[in-house]
PyMOL CGO cylinders between C-alpha atoms (Angstrom):
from pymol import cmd
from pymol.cgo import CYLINDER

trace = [
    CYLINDER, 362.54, 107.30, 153.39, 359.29, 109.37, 153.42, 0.3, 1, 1, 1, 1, 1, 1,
    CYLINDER, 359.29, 109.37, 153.42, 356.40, 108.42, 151.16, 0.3, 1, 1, 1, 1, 1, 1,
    CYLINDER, 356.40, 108.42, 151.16, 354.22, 111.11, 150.29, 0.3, 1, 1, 1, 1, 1, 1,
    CYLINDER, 354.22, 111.11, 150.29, 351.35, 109.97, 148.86, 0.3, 1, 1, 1, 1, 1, 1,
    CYLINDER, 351.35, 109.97, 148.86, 351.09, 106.55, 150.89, 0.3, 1, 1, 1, 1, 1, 1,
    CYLINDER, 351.09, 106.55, 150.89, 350.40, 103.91, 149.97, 0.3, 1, 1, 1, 1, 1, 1,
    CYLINDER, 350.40, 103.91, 149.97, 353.60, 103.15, 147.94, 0.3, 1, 1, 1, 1, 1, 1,
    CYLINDER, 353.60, 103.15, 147.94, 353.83, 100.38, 145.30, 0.3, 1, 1, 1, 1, 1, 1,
    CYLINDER, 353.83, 100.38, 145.30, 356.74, 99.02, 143.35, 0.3, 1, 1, 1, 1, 1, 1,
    CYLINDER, 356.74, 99.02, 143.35, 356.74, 101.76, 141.02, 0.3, 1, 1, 1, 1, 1, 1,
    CYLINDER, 356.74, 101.76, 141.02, 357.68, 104.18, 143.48, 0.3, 1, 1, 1, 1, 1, 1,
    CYLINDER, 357.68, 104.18, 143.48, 360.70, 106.18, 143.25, 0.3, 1, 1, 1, 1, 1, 1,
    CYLINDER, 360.70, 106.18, 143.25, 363.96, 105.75, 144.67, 0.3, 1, 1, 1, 1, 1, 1,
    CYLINDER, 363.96, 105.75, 144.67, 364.44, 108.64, 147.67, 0.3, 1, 1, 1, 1, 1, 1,
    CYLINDER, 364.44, 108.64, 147.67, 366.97, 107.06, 149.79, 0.3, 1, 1, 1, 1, 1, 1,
    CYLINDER, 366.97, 107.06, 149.79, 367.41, 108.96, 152.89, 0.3, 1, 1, 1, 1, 1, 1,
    CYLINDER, 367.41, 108.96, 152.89, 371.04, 108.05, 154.27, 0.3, 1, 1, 1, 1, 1, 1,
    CYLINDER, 371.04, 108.05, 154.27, 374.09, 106.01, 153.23, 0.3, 1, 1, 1, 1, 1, 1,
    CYLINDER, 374.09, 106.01, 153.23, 371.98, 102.29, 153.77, 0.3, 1, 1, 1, 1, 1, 1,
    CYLINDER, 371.98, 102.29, 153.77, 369.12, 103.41, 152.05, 0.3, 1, 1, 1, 1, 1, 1,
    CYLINDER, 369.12, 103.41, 152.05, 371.54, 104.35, 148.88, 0.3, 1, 1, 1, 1, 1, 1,
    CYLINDER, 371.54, 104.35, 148.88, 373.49, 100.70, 148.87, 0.3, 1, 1, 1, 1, 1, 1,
    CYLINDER, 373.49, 100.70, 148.87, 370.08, 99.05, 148.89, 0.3, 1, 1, 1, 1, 1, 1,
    CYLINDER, 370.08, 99.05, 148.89, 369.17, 101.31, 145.75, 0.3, 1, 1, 1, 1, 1, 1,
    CYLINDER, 369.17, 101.31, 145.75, 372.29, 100.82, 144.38, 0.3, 1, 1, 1, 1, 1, 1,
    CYLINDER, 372.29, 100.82, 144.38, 372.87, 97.14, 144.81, 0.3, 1, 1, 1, 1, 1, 1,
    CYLINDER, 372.87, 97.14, 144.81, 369.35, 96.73, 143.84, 0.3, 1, 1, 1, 1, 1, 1,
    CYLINDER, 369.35, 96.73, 143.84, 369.45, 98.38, 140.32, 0.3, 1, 1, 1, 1, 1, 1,
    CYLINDER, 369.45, 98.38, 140.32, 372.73, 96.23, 140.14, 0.3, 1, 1, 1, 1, 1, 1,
    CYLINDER, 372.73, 96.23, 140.14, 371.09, 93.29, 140.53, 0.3, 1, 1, 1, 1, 1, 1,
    CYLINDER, 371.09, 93.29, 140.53, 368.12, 94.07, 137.86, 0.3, 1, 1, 1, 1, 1, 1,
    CYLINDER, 368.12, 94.07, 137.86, 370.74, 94.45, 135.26, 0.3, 1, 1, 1, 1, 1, 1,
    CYLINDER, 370.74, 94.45, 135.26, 371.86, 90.84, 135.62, 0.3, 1, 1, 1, 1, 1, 1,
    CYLINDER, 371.86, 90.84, 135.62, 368.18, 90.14, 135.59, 0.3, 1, 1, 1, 1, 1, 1,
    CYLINDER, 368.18, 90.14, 135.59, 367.70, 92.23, 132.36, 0.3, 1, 1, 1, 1, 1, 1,
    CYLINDER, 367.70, 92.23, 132.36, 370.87, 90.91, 130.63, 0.3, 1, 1, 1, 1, 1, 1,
    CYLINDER, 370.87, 90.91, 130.63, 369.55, 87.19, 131.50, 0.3, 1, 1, 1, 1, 1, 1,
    CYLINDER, 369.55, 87.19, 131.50, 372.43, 86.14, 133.16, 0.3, 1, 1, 1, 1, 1, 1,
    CYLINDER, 372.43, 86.14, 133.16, 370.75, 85.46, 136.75, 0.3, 1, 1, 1, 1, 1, 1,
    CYLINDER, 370.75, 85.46, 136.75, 367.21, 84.74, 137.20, 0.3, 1, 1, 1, 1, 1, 1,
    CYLINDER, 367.21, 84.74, 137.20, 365.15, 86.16, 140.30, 0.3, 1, 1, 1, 1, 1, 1,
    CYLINDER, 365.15, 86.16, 140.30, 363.36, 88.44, 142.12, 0.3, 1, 1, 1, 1, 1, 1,
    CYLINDER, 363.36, 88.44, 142.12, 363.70, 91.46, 144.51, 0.3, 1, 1, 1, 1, 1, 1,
    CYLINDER, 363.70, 91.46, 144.51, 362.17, 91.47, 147.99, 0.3, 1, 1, 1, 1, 1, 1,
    CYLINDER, 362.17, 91.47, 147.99, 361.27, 94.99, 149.31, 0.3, 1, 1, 1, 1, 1, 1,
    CYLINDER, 361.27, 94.99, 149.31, 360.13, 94.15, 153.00, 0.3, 1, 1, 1, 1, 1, 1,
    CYLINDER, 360.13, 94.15, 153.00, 358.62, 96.94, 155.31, 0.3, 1, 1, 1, 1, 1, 1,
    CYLINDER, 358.62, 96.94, 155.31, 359.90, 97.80, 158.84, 0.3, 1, 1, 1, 1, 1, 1,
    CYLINDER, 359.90, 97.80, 158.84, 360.74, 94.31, 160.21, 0.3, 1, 1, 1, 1, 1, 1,
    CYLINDER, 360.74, 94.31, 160.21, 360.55, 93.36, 163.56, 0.3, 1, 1, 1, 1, 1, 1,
    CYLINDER, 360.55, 93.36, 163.56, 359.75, 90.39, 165.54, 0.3, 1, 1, 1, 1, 1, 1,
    CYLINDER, 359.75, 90.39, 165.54, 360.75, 88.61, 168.93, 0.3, 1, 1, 1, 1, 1, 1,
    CYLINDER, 360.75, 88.61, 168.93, 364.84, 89.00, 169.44, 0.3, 1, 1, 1, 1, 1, 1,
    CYLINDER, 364.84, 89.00, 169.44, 364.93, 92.03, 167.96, 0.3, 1, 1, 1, 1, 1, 1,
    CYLINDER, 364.93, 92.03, 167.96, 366.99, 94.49, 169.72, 0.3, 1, 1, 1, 1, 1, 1,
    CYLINDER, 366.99, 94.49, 169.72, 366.82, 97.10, 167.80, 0.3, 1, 1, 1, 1, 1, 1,
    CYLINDER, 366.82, 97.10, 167.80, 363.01, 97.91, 169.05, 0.3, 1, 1, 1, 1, 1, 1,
    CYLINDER, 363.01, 97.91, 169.05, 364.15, 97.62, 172.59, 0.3, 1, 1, 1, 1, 1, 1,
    CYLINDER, 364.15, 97.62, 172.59, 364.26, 101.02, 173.33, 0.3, 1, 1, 1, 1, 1, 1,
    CYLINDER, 364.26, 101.02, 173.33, 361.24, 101.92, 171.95, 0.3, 1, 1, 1, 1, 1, 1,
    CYLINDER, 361.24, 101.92, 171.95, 359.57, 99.19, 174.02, 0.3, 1, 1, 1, 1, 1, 1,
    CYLINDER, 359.57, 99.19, 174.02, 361.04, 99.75, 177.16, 0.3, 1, 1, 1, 1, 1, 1,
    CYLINDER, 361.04, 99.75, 177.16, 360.59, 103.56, 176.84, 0.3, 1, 1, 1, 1, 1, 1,
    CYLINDER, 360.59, 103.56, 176.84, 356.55, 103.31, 176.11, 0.3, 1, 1, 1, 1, 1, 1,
    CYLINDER, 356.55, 103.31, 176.11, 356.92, 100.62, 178.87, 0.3, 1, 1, 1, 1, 1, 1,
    CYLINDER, 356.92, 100.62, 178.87, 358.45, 102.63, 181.39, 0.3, 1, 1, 1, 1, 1, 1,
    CYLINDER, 358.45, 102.63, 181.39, 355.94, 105.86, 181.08, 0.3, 1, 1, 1, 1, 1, 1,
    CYLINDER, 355.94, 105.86, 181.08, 359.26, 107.30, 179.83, 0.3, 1, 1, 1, 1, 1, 1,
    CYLINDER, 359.26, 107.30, 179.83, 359.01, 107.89, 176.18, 0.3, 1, 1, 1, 1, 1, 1,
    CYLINDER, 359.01, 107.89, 176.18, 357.44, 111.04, 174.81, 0.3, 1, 1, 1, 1, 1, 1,
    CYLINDER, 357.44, 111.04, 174.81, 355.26, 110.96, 171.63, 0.3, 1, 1, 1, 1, 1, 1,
    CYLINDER, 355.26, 110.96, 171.63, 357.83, 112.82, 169.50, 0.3, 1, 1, 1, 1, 1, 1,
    CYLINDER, 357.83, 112.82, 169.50, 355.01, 115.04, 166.77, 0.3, 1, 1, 1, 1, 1, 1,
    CYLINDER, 355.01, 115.04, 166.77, 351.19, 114.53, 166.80, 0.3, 1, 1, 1, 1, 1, 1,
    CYLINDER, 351.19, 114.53, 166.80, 351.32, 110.66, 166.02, 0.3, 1, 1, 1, 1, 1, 1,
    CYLINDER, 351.32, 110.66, 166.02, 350.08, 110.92, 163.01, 0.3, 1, 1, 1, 1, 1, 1,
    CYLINDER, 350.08, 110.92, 163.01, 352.64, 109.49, 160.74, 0.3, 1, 1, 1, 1, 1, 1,
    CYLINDER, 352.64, 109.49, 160.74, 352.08, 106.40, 159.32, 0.3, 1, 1, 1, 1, 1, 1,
    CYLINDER, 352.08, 106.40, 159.32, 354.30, 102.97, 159.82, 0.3, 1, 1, 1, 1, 1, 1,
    CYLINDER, 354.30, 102.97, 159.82, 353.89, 99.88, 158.00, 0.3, 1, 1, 1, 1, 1, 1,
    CYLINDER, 353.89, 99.88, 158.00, 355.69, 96.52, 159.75, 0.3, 1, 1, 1, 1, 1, 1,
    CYLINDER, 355.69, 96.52, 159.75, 356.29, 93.08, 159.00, 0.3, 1, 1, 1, 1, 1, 1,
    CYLINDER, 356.29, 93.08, 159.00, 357.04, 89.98, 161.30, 0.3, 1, 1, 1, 1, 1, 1,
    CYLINDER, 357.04, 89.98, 161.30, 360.19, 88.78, 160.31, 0.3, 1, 1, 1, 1, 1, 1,
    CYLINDER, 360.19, 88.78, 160.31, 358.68, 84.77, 160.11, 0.3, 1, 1, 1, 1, 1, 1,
    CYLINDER, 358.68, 84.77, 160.11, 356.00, 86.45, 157.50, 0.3, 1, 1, 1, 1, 1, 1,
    CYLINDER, 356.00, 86.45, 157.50, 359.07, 87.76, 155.44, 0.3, 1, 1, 1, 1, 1, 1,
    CYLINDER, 359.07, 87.76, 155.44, 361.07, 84.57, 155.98, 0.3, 1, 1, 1, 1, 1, 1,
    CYLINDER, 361.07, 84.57, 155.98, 357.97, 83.13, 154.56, 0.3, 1, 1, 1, 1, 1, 1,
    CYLINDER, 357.97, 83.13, 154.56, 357.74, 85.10, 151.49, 0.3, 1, 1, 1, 1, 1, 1,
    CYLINDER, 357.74, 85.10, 151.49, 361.31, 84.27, 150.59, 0.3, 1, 1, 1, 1, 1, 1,
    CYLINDER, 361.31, 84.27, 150.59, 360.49, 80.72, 149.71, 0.3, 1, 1, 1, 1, 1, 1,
    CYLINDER, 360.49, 80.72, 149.71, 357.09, 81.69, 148.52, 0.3, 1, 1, 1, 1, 1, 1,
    CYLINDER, 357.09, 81.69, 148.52, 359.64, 83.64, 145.86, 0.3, 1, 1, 1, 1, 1, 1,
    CYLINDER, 359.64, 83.64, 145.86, 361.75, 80.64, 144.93, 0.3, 1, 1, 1, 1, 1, 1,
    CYLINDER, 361.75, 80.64, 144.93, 358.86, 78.05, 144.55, 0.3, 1, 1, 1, 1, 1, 1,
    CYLINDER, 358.86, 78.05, 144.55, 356.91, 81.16, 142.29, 0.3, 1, 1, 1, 1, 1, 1,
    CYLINDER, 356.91, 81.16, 142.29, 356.97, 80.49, 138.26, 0.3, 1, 1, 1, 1, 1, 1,
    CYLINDER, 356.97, 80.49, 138.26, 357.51, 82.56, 136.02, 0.3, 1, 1, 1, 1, 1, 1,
    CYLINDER, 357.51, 82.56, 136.02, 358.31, 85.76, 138.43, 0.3, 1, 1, 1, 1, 1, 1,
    CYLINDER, 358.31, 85.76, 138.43, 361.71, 86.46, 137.48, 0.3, 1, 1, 1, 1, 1, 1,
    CYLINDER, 361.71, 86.46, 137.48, 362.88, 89.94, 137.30, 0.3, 1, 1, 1, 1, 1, 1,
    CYLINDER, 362.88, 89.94, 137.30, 359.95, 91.55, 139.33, 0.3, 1, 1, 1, 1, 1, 1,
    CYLINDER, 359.95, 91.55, 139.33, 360.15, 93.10, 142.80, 0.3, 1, 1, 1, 1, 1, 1,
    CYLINDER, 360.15, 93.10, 142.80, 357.93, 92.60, 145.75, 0.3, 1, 1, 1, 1, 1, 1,
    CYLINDER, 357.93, 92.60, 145.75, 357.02, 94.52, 148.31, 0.3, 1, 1, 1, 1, 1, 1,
    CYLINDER, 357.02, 94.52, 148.31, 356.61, 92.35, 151.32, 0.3, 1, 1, 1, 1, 1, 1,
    CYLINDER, 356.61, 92.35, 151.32, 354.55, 94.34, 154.60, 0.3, 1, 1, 1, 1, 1, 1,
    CYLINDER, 354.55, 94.34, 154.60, 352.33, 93.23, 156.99, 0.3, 1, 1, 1, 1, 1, 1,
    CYLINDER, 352.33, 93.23, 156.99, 348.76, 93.34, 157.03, 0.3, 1, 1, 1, 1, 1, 1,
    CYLINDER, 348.76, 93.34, 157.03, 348.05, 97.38, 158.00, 0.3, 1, 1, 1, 1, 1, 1,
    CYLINDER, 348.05, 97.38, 158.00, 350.05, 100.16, 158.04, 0.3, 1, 1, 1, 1, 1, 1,
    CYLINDER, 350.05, 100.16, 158.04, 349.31, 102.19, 161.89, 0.3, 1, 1, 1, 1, 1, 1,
    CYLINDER, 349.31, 102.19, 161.89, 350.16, 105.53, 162.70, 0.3, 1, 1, 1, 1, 1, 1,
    CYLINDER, 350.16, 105.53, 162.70, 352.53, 106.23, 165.80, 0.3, 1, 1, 1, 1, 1, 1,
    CYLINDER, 352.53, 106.23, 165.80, 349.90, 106.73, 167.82, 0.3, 1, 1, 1, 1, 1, 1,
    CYLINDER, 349.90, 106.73, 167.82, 348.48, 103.50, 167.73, 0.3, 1, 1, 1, 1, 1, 1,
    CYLINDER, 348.48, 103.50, 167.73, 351.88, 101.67, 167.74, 0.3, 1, 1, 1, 1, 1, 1,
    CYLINDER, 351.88, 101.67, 167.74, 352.49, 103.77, 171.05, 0.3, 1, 1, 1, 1, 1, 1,
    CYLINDER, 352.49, 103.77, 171.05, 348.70, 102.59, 172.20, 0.3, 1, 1, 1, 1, 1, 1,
    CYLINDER, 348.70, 102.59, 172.20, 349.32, 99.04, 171.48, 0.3, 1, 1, 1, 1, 1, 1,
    CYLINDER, 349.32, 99.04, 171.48, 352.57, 98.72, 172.91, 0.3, 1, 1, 1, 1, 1, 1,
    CYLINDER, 352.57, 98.72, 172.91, 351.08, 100.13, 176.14, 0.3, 1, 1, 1, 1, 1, 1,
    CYLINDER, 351.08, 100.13, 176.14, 348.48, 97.79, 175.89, 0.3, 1, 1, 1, 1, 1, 1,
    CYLINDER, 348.48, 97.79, 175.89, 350.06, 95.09, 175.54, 0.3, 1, 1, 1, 1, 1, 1,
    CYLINDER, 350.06, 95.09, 175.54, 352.84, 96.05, 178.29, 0.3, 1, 1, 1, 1, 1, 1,
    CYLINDER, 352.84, 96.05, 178.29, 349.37, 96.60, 180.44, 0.3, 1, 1, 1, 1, 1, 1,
    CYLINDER, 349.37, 96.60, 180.44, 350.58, 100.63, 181.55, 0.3, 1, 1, 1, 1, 1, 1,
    CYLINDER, 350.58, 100.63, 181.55, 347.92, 103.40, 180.41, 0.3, 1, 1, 1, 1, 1, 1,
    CYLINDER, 347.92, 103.40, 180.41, 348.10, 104.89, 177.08, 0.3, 1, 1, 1, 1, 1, 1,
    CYLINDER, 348.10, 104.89, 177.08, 348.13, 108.50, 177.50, 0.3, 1, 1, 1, 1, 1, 1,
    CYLINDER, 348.13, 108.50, 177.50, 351.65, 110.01, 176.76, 0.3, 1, 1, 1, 1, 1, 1,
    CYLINDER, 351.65, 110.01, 176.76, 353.25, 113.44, 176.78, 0.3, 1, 1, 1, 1, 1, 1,
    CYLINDER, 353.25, 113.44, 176.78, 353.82, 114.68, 173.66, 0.3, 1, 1, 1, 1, 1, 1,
    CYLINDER, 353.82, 114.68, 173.66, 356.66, 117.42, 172.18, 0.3, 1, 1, 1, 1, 1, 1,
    CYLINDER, 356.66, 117.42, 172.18, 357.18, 119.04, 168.95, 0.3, 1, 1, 1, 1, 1, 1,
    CYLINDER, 357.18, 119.04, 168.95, 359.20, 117.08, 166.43, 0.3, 1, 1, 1, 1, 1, 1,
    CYLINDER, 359.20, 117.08, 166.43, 360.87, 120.61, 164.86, 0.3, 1, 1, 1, 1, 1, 1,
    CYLINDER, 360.87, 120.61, 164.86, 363.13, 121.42, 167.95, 0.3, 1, 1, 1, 1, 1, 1,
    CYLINDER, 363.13, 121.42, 167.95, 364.13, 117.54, 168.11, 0.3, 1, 1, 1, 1, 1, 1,
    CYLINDER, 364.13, 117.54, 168.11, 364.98, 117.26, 165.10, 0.3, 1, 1, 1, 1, 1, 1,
    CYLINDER, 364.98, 117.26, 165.10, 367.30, 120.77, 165.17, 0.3, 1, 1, 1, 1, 1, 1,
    CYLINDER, 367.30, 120.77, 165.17, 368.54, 118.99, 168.19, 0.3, 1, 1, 1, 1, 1, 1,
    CYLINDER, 368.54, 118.99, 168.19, 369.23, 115.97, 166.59, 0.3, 1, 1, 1, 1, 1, 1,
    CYLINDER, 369.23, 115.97, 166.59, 371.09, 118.02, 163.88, 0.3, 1, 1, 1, 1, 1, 1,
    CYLINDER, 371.09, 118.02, 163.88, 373.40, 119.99, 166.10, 0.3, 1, 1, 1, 1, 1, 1,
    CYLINDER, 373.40, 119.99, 166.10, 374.55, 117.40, 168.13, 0.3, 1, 1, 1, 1, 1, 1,
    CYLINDER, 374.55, 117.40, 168.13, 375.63, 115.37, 164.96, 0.3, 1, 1, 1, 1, 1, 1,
    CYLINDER, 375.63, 115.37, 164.96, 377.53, 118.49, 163.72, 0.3, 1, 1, 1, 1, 1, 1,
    CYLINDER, 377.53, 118.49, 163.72, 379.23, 119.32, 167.17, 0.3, 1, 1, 1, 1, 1, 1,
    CYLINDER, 379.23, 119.32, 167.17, 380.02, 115.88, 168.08, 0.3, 1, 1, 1, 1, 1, 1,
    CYLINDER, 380.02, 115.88, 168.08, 381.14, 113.90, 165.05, 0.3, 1, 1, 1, 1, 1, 1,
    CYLINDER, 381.14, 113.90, 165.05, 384.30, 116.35, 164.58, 0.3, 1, 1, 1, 1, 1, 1,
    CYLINDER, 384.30, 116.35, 164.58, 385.22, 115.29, 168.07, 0.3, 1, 1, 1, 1, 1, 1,
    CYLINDER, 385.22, 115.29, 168.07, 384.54, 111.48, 167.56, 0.3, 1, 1, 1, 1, 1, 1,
    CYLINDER, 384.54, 111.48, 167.56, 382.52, 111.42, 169.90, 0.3, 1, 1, 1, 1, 1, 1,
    CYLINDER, 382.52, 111.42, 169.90, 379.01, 109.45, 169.74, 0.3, 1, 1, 1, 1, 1, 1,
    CYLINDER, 379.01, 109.45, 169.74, 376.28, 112.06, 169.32, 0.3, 1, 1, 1, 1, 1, 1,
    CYLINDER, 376.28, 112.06, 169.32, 373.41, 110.98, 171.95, 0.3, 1, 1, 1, 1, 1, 1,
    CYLINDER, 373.41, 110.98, 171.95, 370.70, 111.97, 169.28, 0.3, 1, 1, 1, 1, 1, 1,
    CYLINDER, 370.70, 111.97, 169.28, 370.69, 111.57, 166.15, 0.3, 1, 1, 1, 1, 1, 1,
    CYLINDER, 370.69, 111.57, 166.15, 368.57, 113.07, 163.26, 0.3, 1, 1, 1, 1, 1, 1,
    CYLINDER, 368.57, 113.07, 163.26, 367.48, 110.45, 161.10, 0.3, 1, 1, 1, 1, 1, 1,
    CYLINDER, 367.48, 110.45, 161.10, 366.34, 108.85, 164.96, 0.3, 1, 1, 1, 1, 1, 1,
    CYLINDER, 366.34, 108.85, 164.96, 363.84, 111.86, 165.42, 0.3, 1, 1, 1, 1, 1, 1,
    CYLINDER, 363.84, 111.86, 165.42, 362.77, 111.16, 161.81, 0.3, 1, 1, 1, 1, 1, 1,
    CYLINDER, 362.77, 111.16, 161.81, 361.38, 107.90, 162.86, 0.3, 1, 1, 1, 1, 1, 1,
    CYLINDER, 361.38, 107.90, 162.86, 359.00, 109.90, 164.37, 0.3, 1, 1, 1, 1, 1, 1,
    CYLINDER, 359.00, 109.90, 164.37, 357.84, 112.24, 161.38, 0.3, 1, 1, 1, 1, 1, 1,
    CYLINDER, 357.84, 112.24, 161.38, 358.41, 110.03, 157.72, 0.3, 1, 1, 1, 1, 1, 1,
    CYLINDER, 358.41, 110.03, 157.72, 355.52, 108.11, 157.02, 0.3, 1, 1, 1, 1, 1, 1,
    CYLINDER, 355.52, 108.11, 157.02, 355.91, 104.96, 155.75, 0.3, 1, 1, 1, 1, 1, 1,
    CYLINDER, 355.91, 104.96, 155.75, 352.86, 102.74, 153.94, 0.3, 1, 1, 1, 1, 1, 1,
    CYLINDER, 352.86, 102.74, 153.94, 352.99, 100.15, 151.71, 0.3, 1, 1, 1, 1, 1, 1,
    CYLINDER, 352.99, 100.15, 151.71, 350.47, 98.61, 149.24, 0.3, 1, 1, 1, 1, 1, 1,
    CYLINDER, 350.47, 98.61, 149.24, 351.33, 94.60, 148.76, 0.3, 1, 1, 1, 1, 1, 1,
    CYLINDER, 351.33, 94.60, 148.76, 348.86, 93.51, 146.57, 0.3, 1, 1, 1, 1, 1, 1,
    CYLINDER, 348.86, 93.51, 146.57, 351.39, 92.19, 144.06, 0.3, 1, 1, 1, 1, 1, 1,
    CYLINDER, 351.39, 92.19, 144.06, 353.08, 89.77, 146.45, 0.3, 1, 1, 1, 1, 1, 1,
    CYLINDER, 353.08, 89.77, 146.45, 349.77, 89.11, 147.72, 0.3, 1, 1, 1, 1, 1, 1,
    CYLINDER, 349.77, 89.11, 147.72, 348.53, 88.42, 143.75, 0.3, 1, 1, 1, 1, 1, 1,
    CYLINDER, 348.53, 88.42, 143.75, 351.96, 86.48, 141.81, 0.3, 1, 1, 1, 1, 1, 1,
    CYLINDER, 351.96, 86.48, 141.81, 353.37, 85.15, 145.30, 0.3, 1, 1, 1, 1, 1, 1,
    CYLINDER, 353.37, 85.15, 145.30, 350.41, 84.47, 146.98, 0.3, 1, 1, 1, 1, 1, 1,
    CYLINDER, 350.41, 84.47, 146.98, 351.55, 85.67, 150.19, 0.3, 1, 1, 1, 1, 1, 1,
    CYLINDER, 351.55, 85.67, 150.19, 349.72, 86.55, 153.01, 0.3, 1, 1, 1, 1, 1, 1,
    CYLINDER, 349.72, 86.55, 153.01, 350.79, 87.59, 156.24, 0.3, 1, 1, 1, 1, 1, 1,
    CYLINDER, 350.79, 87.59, 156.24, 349.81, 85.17, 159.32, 0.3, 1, 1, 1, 1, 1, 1,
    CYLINDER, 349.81, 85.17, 159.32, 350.06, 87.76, 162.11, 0.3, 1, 1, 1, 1, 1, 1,
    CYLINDER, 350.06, 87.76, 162.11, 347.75, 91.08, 162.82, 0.3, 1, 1, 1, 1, 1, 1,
    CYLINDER, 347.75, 91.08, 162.82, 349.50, 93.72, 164.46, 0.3, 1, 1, 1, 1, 1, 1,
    CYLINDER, 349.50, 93.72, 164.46, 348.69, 93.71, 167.50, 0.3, 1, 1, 1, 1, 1, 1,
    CYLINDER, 348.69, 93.71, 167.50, 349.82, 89.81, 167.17, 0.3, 1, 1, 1, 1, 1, 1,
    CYLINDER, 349.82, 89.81, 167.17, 353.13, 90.97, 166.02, 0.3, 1, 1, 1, 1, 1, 1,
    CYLINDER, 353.13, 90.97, 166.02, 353.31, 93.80, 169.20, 0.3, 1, 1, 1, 1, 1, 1,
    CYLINDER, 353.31, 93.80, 169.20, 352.21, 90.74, 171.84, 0.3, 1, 1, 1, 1, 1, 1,
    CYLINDER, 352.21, 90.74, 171.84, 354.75, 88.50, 170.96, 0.3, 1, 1, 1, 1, 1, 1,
    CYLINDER, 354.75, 88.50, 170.96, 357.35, 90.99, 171.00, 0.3, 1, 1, 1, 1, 1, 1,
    CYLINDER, 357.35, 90.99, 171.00, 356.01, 91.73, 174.52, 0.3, 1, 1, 1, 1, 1, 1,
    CYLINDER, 356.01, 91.73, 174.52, 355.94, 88.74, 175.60, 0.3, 1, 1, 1, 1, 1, 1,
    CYLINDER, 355.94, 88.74, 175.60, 359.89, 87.92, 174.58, 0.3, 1, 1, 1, 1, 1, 1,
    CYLINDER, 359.89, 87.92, 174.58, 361.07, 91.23, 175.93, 0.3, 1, 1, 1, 1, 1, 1,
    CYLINDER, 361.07, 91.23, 175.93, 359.29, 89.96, 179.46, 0.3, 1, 1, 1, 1, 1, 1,
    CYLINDER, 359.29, 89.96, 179.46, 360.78, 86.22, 179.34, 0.3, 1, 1, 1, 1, 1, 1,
    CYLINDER, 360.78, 86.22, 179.34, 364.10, 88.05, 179.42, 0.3, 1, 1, 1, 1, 1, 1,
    CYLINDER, 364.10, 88.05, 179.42, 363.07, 90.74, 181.96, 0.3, 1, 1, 1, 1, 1, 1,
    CYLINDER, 363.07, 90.74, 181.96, 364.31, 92.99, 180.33, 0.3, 1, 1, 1, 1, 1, 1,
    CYLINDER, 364.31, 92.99, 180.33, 360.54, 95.20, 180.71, 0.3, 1, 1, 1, 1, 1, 1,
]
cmd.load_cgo(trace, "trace")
């Protein structure tokens, strides 16, 4: 969901956004009250956006930015925060060898937040294409986004955009993770542009851009 006034800690409210968002609230405040009542001990792991080679899910984005193909949807401002998905592997154990710790959550993110303009740059970097890109308004996408949802879900049929896809483009998301950084001591091994690189470079082995 949208933070708005970045960077957010653990104290920040709940604002889930769709129906995943809400069972992760709700299964998380479930979990706390078998923390509270003492039957359970453990800890909560908040990670950021996760990605990491194998990931399918970024394909698009990375083939689209790859291809010259994919607009800059807004003015590429909005903020992202990431995290490789070894890093958060790694601050799972870091959680279950911690003392003392129980009942606390952590937010896990890697080691900046960027805005959408430099995760666009980067990826072009990286993918070695130039890093100028056209840009379009988010507010008629996102109308867009909207209709086709309501005309097309009646029908069953998949809508080709969806709204919460355009608002990838427009919620800023930025994370402060001092505290796993301070009880955990985690640190994240990989920069961002590390983290865009080896995404790259498994996207490539598989020709796939």
């Amino acid at each position: 969901s949208h933070i708005p006034d970045p960077p957010a800690s653990e104290d920040e409210a709940y604002r889930p956004a769709d129906i995943y968002q809400q069972t992760k609230c709700i299964g998380e405040t479930r979990v706390n009250e078998y923390f509270e009542s003492g039957k359970i001990e453990g800890v909560v792991i908040r990670p950021a956006m996760i990605w990491g080679p194998g990931d399918t899910r970024t394909f698009k984005l990375f083939k689209g930015i790859s291809s010259r193909r994919m607009p800059l949807i807004g003015m590429g401002t909005t903020w992202l925060h990431w995290v490789h998905v070894k890093d958060l592997a790694k601050s799972f154990r870091l959680a279950l060898e911690a003392k003392d710790v129980t009942n606390e959550a952590f937010i896990v993110c890697g080691k900046e937040p960027v805005t959408m303009k430099h995760l666009y740059e980067t990826i072009a970097d990286c993918c070695d294409v130039p890093s100028k890109f056209v840009r379009i308004p988010a507010l008629p996408i996102q109308v867009l986004g909207s209709l086709c949802e309501l005309v097309c879900k009646p029908l069953g049929v998949e809508p080709p955009l969806y709204r919460r896809r355009v608002d990838f483009f427009t919620k800023t998301r930025s994370f402060d993770g001092s505290k796993a950084r301070e009880m955990l001591d985690y640190e994240p091994a990989y920069t961002f542009r590390e983290e865009v690189s080896e995404i790259v470079s498994w996207y490539k082995a598989k020709q796939w851009i």
